[in-house]
C-alpha positions in Angstrom: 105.4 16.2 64.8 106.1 13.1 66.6 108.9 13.8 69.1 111.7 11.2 70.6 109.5 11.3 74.1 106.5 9.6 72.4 104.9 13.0 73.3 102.8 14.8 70.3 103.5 18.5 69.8 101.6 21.0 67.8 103.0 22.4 64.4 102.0 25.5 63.3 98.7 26.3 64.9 97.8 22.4 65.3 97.8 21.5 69.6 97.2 17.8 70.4 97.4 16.4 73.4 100.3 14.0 74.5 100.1 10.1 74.3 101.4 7.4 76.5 104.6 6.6 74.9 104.2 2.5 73.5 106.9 0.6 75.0 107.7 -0.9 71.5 109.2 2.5 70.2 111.8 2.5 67.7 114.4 3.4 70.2 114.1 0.8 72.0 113.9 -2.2 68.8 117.7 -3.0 69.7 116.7 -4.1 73.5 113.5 -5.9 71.9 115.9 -7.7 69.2 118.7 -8.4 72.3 116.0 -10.1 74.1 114.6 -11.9 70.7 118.3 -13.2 70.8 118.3 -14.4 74.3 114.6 -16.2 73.9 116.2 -18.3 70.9 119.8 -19.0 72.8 118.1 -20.3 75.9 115.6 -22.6 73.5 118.8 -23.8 72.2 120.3 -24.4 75.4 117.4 -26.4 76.5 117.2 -28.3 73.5 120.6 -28.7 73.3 120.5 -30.2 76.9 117.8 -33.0 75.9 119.5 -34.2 73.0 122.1 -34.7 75.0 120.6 -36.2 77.5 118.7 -38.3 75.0 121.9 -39.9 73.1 123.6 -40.3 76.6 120.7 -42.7 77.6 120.1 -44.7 74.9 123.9 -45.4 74.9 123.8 -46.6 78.3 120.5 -48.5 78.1 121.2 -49.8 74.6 124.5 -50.5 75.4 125.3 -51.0 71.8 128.7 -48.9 71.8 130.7 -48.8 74.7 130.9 -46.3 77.0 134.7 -44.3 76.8 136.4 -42.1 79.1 136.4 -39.5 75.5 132.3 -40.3 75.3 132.2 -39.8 79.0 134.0 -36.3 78.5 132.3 -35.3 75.2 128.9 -35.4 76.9 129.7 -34.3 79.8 131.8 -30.9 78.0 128.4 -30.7 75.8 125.8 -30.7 78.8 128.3 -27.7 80.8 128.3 -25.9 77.5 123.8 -26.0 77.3 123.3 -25.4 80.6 125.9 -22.4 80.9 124.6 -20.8 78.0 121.3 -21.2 79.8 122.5 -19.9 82.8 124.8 -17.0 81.3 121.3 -16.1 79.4 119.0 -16.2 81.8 121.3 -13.6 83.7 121.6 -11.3 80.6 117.9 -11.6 80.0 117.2 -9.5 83.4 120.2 -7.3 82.5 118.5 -6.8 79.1 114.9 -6.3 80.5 115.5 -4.0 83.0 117.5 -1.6 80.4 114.3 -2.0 78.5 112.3 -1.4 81.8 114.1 1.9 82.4 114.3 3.4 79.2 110.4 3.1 78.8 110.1 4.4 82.6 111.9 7.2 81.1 110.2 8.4 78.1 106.6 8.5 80.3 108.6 10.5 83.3 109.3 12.3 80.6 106.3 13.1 79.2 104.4 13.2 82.6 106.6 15.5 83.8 106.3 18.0 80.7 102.7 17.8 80.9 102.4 18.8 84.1 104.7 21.5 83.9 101.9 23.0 80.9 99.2 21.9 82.7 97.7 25.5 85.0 98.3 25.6 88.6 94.8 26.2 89.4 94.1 22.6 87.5 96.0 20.7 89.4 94.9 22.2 92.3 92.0 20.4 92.2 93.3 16.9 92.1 94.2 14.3 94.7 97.6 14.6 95.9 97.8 10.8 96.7 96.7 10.1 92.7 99.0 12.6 91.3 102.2 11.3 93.5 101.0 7.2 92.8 101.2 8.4 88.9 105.4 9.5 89.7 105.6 6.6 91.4 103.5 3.7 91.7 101.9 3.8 88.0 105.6 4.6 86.8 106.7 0.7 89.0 104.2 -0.8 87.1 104.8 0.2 84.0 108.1 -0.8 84.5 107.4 -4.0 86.0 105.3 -4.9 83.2 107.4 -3.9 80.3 110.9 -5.3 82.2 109.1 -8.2 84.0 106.4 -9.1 81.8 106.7 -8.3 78.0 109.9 -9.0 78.7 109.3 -12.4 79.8 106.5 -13.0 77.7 109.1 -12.5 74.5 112.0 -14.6 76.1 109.7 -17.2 77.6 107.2 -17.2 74.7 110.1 -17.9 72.0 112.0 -20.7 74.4 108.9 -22.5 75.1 107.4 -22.6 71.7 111.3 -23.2 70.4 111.0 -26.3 72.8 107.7 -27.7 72.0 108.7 -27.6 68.4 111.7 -29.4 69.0 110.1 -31.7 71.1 107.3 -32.4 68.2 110.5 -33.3 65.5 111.6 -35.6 68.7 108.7 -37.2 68.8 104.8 -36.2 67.4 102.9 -37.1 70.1 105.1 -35.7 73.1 105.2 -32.2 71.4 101.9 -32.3 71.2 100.1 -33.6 74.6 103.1 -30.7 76.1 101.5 -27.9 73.9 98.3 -29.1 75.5 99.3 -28.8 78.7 100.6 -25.0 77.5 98.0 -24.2 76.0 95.1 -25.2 79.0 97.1 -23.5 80.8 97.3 -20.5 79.3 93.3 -20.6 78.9 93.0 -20.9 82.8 95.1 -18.0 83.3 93.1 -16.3 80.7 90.0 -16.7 82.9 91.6 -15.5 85.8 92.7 -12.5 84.5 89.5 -10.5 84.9 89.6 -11.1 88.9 93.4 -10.0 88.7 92.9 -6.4 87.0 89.4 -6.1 88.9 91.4 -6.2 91.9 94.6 -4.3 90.9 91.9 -1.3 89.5 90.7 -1.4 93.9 94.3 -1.5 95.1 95.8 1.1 93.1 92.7 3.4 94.6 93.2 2.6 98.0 96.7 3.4 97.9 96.3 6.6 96.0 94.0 7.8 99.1 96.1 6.5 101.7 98.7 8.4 99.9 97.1 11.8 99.6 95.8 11.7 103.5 98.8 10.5 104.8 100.8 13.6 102.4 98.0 16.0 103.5 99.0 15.5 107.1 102.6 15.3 106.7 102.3 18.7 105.2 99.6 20.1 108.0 101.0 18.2 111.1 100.5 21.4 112.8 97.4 21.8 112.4 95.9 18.3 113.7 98.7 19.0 116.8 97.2 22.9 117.7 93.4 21.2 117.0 94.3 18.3 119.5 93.2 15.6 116.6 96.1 13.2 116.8 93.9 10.6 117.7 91.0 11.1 115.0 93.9 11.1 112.7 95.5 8.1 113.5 92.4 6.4 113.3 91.6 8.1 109.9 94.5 7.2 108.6 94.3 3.5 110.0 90.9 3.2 108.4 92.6 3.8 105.2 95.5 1.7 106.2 93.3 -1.2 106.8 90.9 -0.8 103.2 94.5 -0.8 101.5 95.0 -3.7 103.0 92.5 -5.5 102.4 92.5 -4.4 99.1 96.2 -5.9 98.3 95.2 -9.3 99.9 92.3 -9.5 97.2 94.8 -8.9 95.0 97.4 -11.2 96.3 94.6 -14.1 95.6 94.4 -13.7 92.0 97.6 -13.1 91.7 98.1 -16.4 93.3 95.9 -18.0 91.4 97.5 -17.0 88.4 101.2 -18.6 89.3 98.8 -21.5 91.1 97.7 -22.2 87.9 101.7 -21.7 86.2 102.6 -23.7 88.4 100.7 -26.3 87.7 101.2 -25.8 83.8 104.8 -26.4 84.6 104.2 -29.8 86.9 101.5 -31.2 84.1 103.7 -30.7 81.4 106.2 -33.3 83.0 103.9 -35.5 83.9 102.3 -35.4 80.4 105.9 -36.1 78.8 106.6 -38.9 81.1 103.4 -40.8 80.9 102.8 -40.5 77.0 106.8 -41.0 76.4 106.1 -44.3 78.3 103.2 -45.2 75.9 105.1 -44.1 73.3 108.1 -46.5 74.2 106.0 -49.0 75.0 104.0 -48.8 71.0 107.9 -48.4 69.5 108.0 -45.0 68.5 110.0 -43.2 71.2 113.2 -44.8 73.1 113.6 -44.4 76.9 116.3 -41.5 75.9 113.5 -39.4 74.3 111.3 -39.8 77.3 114.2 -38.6 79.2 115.5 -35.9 77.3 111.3 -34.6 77.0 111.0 -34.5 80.5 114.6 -32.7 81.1 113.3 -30.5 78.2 109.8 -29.8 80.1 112.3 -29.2 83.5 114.2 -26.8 81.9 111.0 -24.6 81.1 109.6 -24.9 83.9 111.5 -21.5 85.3 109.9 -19.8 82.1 106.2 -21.4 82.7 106.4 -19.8 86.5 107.3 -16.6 84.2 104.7 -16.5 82.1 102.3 -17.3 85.4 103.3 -13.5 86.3 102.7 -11.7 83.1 98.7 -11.4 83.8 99.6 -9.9 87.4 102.2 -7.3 85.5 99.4 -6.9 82.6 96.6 -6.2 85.0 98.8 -3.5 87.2 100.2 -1.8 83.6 96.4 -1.8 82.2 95.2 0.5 85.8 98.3 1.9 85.5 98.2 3.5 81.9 94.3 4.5 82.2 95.3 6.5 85.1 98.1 8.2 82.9 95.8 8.7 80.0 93.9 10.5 82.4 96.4 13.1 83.3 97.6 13.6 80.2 93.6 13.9 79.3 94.0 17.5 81.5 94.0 20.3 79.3 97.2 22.1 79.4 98.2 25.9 78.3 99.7 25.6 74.4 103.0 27.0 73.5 102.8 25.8 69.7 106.1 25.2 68.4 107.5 28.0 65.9 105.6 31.2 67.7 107.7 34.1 68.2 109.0 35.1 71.3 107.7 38.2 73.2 109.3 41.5 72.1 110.3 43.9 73.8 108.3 45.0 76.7 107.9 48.1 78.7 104.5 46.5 80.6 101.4 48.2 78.8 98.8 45.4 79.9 95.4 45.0 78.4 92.5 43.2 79.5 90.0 42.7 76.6 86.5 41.2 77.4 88.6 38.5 79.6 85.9 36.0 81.0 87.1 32.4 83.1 85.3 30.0 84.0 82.8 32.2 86.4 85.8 33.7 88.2 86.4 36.5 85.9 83.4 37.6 83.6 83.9 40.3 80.8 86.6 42.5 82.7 88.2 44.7 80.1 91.0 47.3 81.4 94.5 48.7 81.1 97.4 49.5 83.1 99.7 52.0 81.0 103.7 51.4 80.9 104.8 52.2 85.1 102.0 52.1 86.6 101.6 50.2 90.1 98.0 49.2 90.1 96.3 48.1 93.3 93.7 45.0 92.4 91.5 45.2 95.7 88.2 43.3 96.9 86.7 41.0 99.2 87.7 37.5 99.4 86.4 35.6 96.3 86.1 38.5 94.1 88.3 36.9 91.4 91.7 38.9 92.3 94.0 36.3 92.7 92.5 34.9 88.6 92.9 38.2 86.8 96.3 38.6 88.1 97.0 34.5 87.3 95.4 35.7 83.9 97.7 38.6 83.1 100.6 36.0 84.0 99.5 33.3 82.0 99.7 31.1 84.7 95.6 30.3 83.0 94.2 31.1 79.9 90.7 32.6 79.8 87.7 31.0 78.3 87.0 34.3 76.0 89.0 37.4 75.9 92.7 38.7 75.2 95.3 39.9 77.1 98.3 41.6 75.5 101.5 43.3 76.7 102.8 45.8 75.2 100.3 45.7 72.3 101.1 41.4 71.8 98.7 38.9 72.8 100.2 36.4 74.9 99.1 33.5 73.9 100.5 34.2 70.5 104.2 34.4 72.0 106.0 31.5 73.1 105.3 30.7 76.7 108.8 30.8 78.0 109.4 34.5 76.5 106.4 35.5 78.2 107.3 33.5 81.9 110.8 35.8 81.5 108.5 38.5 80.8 106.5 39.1 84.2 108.0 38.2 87.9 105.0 37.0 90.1 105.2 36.8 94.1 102.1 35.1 96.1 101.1 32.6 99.0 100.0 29.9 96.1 103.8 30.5 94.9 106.2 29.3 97.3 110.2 28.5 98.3 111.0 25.6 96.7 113.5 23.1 98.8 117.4 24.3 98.3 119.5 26.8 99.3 118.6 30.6 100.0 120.5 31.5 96.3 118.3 28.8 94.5 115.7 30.3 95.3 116.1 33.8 94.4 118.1 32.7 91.5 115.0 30.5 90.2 113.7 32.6 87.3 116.8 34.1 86.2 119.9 31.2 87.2 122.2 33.1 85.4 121.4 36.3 87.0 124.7 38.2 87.4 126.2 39.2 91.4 125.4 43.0 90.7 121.7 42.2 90.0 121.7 39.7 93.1 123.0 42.5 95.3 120.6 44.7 94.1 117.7 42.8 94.6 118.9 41.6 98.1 119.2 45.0 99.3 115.3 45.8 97.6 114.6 43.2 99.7 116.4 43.7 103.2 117.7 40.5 102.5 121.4 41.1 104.0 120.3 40.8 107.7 118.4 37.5 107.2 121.4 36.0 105.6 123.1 37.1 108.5 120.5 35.4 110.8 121.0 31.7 108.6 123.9 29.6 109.6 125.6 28.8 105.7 124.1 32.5 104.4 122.7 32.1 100.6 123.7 28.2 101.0 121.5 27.8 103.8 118.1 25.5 103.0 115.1 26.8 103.6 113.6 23.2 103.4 110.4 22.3 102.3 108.3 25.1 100.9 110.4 27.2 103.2 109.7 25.1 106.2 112.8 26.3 108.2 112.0 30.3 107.6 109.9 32.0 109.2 106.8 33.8 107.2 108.2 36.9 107.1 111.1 35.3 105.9 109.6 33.2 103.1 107.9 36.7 102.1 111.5 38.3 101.3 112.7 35.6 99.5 109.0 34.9 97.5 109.5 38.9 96.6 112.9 39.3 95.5 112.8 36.2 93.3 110.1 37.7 91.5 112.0 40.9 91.3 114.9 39.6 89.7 115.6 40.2 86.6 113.8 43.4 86.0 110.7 41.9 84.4 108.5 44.4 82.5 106.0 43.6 84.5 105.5 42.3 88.5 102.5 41.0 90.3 102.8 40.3 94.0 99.3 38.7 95.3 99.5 39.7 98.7 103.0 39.4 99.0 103.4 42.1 102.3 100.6 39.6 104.2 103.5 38.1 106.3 106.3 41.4 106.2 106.5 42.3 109.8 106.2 46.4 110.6 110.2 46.3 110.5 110.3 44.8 106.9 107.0 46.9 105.7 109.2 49.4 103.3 110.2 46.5 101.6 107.4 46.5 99.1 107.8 50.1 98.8 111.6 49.9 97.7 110.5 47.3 95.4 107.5 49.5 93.7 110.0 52.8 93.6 112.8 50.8 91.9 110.5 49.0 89.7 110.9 50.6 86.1 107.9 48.5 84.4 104.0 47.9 85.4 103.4 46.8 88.9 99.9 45.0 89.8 99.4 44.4 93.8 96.5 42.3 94.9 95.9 43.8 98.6 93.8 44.5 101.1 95.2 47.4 102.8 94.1 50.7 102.0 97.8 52.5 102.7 98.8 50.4 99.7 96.0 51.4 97.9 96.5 55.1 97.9 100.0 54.7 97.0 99.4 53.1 93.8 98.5 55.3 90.7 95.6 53.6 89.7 93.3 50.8 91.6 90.7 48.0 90.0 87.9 47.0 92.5 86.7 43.8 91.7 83.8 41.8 93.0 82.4 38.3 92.5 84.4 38.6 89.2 83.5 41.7 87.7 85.2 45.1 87.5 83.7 47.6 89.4 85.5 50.4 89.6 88.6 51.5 88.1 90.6 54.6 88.3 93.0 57.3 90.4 92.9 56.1 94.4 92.4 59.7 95.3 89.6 59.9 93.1 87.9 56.7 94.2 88.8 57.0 98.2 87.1 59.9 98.3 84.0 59.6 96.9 81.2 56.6 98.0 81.6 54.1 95.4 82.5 50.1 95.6 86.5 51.0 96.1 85.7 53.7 99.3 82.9 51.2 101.1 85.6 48.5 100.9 89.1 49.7 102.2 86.3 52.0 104.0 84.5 49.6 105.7 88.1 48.0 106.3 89.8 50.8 108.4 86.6 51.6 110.3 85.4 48.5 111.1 85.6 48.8 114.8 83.8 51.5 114.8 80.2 51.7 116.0 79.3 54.0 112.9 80.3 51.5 110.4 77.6 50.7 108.2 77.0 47.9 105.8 78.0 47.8 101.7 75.5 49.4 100.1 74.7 49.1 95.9 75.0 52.3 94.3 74.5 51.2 90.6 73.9 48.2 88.1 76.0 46.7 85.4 79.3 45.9 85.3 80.9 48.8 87.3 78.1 48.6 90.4 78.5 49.0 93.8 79.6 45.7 95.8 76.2 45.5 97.8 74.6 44.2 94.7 76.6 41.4 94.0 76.9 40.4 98.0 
């Protein structure tokens, strides 16, 4: 189904991925007509100018009627009326092609913006900051810039000057032809020149898109270079950069100049060629001085469009880099959400975990966590804990395997059912910029005050209202920059605890509670009605929870009651174990126990 956006959804169980919407869509035929319009009105103008011109010469020179006050007024009123409309439509052209401009800019936001709202976290991740914000921003300019400031122009301009040069061919044969010449070695040049232009645009877009991530990477991590003393190394990294882009746009500035060098040019020949074959023309008898005259104000007049056209190639080039990069992006696979699948039903939070396998991260990890339970997903860094529980959230699909709640699969449900579904808390997750009550509010906006309270007093969050200046309309800036972590931690939790969701995952989510704000998660896990799964490292969480899933190098190794698995000598034990006792001179290393899925952590060390 081919939707408004230019976007292509899936009907059924059909999934394609999106397109880069064409700027000649039928929504926007009505701007392309407008400016179809204002092409021929300003050829009229122009032409309407040199006739005029024309009969008012040949009436002088010829002198064979006289020249009245009423002639003087009737040619003068004619010439105002041309060059206004001229004027008037060069003005509404602009008006015209940036509405164009815009409403194209639009539909690929648009698009852009949906795709990577359905593309997985843990995706994106992976790509270049710089490239992803230059695809928002600069790609999104040039697009613009080529559909308002070249197609545009290439319409209006394209129709006026042909317009002309036909008119100019009825004036006279031989000056409409040696003009479309002109035009036409003109446009060949330019032509030649082209390749330079987008060779050089394709270097500049990629110097800016890594000027752009290092300089957003340090914005963001200012501390860091400050505490490590690297302020100098970084200003001279990011000079370097500074210096290649650069460079970069001055290669880029000389085919571009070549380009309205060469328009230019076009433009200047073009009245040169109209005065020196209207001479020879006059001279053989078949032209009279005013037809000389009225070509060359004809070739004037279209000299504005000639420099015009002179630009196109430089939009063309930045719009051809540009739309390869967003082809790319919207390349990127991105979780499908069908149109027409059922929503989730009703969920008490029985997950299952059937033969789930990702990428390397997770391999063949099948388990359960009954309606209730709080399930502690421990092991060392890099064991896969942070995927399975991005897994049993959908944030990512698996590459083989199911998981279902409450007996549905989940990627058979519609994706924003699911989303309501299952609250998620972790340090890849944080504050967004706003107020305090935007961000707990984010999953559910039209959460009610009596769930608000109840969640803010789950999550001690009365005394650090007390402690911001505007309370719940205080901003906690970007990513929760004006919080401290402890802070962030509260508000991280308690937006995921909104709501009630059937079922809550908090990846590490008590990392940054101070002692004073420990029971926190405990308040949360007591209240919680519905499945609970905790990716932690400390063992007092551990043997709170009912049941605990060891995991290591992405397999399960152990699963079952904490009592049960703290006290014997298996994978679970030697970890939180090892953990508690590491000070100690007695500790001793992980050790296997067994092979297969479910053995001992030495083995896969």
């Amino acid at each position: 189904m081919q939707k408004a956006t230019g976007s292509v959804e899936a009907t059924g169980d059909a999934w394609s991925q999106p397109v880069v919407p064409k700027p000649l869509a039928r929504s926007r035929w009505p701007l392309f007509a407008g400016l179809v319009a204002i092409g021929i009105a300003q050829a009229v103008g122009a032409i309407g100018t040199g006739l005029l011109v024309q009969h008012a010469f040949d009436r002088l020179v010829s002198g064979v009627a006289p020249v009245t006050a009423t002639v003087v007024l009737v040619l003068a009123g004619g010439l105002a009326l041309t060059v206004g409309l001229t004027a008037v439509m060069r003005a509404q052209e602009r008006v015209t092609a940036e509405r164009l401009g815009q409403a194209y800019v639009l539909e690929v936001r648009s698009v852009l913006f949906r795709h990577l709202t359905r593309v997985p976290a843990r995706d994106l991740g992976h790509k270049n900051r710089g490239s992803m914000l230059q695809k928002f921003v600069g790609d999104l300019s040039a697009l613009r810039s080529w559909v308002s400031l070249g197609l545009a122009r290439l319409l209006v301009a394209g129709i006026a000057v042909g317009l002309a040069v036909v008119a100019l061919s009825f004036m006279n044969l031989m000056l409409g032809v040696s003009v479309a010449a002109v035009l036409a070695l003109g446009a060949l040049a330019t032509y030649f020149t082209s390749a330079r232009l987008l060779r050089t645009s394709r270097e500049a877009r990629k110097r800016r898109a890594r000027l752009t991530g290092e300089v957003s990477e340090r914005l963001s991590h200012v501390g860091v270079l400050q505490a490590s003393g690297q302020e100098r190394r970084e200003r001279r990294r990011v000079g370097k950069h500074s210096n290649k882009v650069a460079a970069a746009m001055i290669d880029k500035a000389r085919a571009s100049g070549m380009t309205r060098a060469i328009a230019e040019g076009t433009a200047g020949l073009a009245t040169v060629a109209a005065l020196l074959v209207g001479a020879a023309e006059v001279r053989s008898g078949r032209a009279t001085p005013g037809t000389v005259v009225a070509a060359a104000t004809v070739a004037g007049l279209l000299a504005g469009h000639l420099r015009d056209l002179g630009r196109v190639a430089e939009y063309a080039a930045g719009a051809v880099v540009a739309r390869d990069a967003v082809r790319r992006f919207l390349a990127l696979p991105r979780l499908p959400d069908a149109a027409g699948l059922p929503d989730l039903g009703p969920a008490a939070g029985r997950l299952e975990l059937d033969g789930v396998t990702l990428d390397g991260a997770l391999v063949d990890v099948t388990v359960t966590a009954e309606p209730g339970q709080v399930v502690a997903v421990v092991g060392p860094n890099g064991a896969g804990k942070s995927t399975l529980v991005s897994v049993a959230a959908r944030l990512v699909d698996p590459d083989r395997g199911t998981v279902r709640l409450d007996g549905q699969d989940i990627r058979a449900c519609s994706l924003s059912s699911v989303r309501a579904a299952i609250g998620v808390a972790g340090p890849d997750l944080p504050l967004l910029r706003g107020s305090v009550g935007r961000n707990v509010r984010y999953r559910v906006p039209k959460a009610d005050e009596a769930e608000v309270a109840r969640v803010s007093a789950l999550c001690g969050l009365e005394g650090l209202l007390d402690e911001l200046p505007g309370g719940w309309k205080a901003d906690v800036g970007e990513g929760g920059s004006r919080l401290s972590a402890g802070q962030r931690a509260r508000l991280t939790v308690a937006r995921a605890v909104l709501g009630r969701p059937p079922l809550l995952i908090l990846d590490e989510a008590e990392a940054h509670l101070d002692r004073d704000a420990a029971g926190v998660v405990d308040r949360v896990l007591a209240d919680h009605s519905g499945t609970a799964l905790i990716v932690t490292h400390r063992r007092e969480l551990a043997e709170r929870a009912d049941v605990v899933w060891c995991l290591h190098d992405g397999h399960l190794v152990e699963a079952g009651p904490p009592d049960e698995l703290l006290a014997g000598s298996g994978p679970t034990a030697r970890l939180l174990g090892y953990r508690r006792e590491a000070s100690e001179p007695s500790a001793e290393p992980l050790q296997s126990t067994g092979s297969g899925a479910h053995a001992g952590l030495g083995q896969h060390s």
